[in-house]
C-alpha positions in Angstrom: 7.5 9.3 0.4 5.3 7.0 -1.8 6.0 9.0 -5.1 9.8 9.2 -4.0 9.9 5.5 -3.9 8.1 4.7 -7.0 10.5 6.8 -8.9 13.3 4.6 -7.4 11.7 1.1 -7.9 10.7 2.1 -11.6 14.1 3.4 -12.4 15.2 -0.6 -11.2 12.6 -2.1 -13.5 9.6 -2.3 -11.3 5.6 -1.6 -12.8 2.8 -0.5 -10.3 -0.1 -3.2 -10.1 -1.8 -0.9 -7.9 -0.9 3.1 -7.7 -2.8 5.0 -4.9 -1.7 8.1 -2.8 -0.5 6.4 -0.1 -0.2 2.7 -1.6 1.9 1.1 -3.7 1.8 -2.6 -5.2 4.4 -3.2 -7.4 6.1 -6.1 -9.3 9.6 -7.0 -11.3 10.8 -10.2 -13.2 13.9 -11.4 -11.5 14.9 -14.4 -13.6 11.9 -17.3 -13.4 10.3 -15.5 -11.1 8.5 -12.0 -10.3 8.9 -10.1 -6.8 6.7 -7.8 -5.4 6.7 -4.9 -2.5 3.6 -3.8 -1.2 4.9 0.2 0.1 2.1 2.0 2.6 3.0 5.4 3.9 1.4 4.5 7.7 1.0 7.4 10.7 0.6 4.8 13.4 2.0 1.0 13.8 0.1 -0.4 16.1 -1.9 -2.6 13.9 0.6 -3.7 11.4 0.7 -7.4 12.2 -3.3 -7.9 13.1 -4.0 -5.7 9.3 -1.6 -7.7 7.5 -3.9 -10.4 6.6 -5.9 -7.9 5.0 -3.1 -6.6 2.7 -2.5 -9.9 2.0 -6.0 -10.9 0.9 -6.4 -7.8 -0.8 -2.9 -8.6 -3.4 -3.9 -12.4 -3.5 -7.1 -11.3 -5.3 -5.4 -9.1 -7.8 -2.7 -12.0 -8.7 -2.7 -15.8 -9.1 1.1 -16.6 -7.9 1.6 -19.6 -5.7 4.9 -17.7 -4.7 3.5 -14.5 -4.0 3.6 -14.9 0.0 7.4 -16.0 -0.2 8.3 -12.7 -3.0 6.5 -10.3 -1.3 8.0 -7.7 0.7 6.2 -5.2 3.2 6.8 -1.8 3.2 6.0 0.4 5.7 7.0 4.0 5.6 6.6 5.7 9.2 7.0 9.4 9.0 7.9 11.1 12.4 8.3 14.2 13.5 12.4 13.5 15.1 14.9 11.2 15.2 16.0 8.6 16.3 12.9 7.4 17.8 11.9 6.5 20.9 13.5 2.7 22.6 9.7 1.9 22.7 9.1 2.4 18.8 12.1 0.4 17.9 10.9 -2.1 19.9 7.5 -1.9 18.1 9.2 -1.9 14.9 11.6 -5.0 15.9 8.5 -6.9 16.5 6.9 -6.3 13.5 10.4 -6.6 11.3 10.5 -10.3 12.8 6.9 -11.7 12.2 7.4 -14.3 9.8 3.7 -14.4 8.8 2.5 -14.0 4.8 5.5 -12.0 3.9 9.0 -10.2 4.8 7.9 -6.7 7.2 10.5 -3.9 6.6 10.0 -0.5 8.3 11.4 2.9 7.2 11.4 5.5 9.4 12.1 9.3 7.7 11.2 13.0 8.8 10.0 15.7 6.7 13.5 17.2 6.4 14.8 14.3 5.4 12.6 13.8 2.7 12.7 17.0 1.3 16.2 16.6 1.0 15.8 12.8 -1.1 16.2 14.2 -4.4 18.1 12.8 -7.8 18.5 8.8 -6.9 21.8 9.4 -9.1 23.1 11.3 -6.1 22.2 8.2 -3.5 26.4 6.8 -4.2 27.9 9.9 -4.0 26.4 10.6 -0.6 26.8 7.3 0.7 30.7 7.0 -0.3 31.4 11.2 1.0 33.5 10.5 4.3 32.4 14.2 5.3 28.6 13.2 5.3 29.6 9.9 7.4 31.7 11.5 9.7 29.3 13.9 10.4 26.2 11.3 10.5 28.5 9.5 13.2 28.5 12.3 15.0 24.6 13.0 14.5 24.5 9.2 16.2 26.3 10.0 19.0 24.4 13.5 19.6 21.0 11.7 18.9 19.9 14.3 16.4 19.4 12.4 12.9 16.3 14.5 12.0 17.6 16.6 9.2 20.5 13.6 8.0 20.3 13.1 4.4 23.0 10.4 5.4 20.5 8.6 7.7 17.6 8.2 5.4 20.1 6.4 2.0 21.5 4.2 4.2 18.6 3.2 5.3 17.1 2.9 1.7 20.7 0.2 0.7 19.8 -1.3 4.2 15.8 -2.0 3.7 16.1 -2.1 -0.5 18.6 -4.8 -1.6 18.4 -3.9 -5.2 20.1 -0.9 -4.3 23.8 -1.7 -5.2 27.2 0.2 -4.8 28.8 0.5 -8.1 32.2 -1.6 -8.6 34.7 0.9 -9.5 36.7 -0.1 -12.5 39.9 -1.2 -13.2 40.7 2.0 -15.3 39.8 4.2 -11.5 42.2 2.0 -9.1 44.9 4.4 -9.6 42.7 7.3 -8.9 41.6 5.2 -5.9 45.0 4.1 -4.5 46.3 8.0 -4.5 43.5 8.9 -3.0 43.7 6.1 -0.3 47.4 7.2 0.4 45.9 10.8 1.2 44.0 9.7 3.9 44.9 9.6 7.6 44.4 6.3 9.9 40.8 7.4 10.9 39.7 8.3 7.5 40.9 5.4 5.9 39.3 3.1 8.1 35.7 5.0 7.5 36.2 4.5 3.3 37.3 0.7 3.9 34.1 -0.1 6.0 32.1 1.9 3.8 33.6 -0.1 1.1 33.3 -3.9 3.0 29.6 -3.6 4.5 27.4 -6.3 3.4 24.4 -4.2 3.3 22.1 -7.0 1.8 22.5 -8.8 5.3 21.6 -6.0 7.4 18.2 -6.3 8.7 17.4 -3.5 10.2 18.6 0.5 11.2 19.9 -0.3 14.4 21.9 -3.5 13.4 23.5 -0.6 10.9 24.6 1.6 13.8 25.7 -1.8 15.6 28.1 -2.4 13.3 29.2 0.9 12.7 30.2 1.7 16.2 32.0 -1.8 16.3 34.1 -1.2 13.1 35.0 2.4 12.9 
């Protein structure tokens, strides 16, 4: 996962401070100001919050910022073998998504199918936007079987990545668009409006995602 992520934050402008197998420290100029994610591919979480102050020593002595606490997001990637996970885990991982010590916690969870499967970034829209792939990651929801979901694992990535943006479609596509929408049926109109509407930079977390999904659609 680490060198699948550093191909997407470079592609957005980001440079590696740091650049290990399984650790990433990274940094872009946004304006005045930099911001930086420190990315760890971890196999357990039990020690996230006690460890952090190590992490955090261990970037404050590679840069002088005097923002650096506030800019810094924590990235854990927590490969499992299935998913969803167990209530337990998402507990674990609420907990750790909502310490407000040193810096911002995010958690993504993936499997090894699904990460074989997170190829060309280019493709991340395309999938996100195709009603087949949501109707059928609804259904991979309800059935409790998101293991293999491509589906699953980018909307996570525009959930836990807020750099991540859904292109405006132009003015020169709204015809295209509004054919398109009259094609649709009641149901599959309603999944390309939310699709369309979600604000996914306030989404916290995975499971305020599915919250809102089953509410709206």
């Amino acid at each position: 996962m680490i060198e699948k992520l550093y191909t997407i934050f470079e592609s957005e402008g980001f440079t590696s401070i740091t650049k290990e197998d399984n650790y990433l420290f990274l940094k872009r100029k946004d304006r005045e100001k930099f911001e930086y994610y420190v990315i760890e591919e971890l196999t357990e979480l039990g020690n996230i919050i006690e460890n952090q102050t190590q992490i955090f020593k261990k970037i404050k002595q590679q840069l002088d910022d005097k923002e650096l606490e506030k800019n810094t997001t924590y990235l854990i990637c927590f490969k499992n073998d299935k998913l969803p996970l167990s209530s337990m885990d998402y507990k674990q991982i609420l907990e750790i998504e909502e310490d407000s010590y040193y810096f911002r916690k995010l958690v993504l969870t993936y499997t090894q199918d699904q990460l074989t499967k997170l190829n060309d970034t280019d493709d991340f829209t395309k999938i996100i936007k195709d009603i087949d792939k949501f109707e059928k990651f609804k259904e991979d929801c309800k059935n409790k079987n998101l293991s293999e979901s491509l589906y699953e694992i980018v909307s996570q990535l525009y959930i836990k990545l807020p750099f991540l943006k859904l292109p405006i479609i132009s003015e020169s596509k709204n015809i295209i668009l509004e054919e398109y929408r009259a094609s649709l049926d009641e149901n599959e109109l309603k999944v390309l409006n939310f699709i369309e509407n979600i604000d996914i930079e306030n989404i916290q977390d995975s499971n305020e995602f599915y919250s809102e999904l089953e509410e709206k659609v």
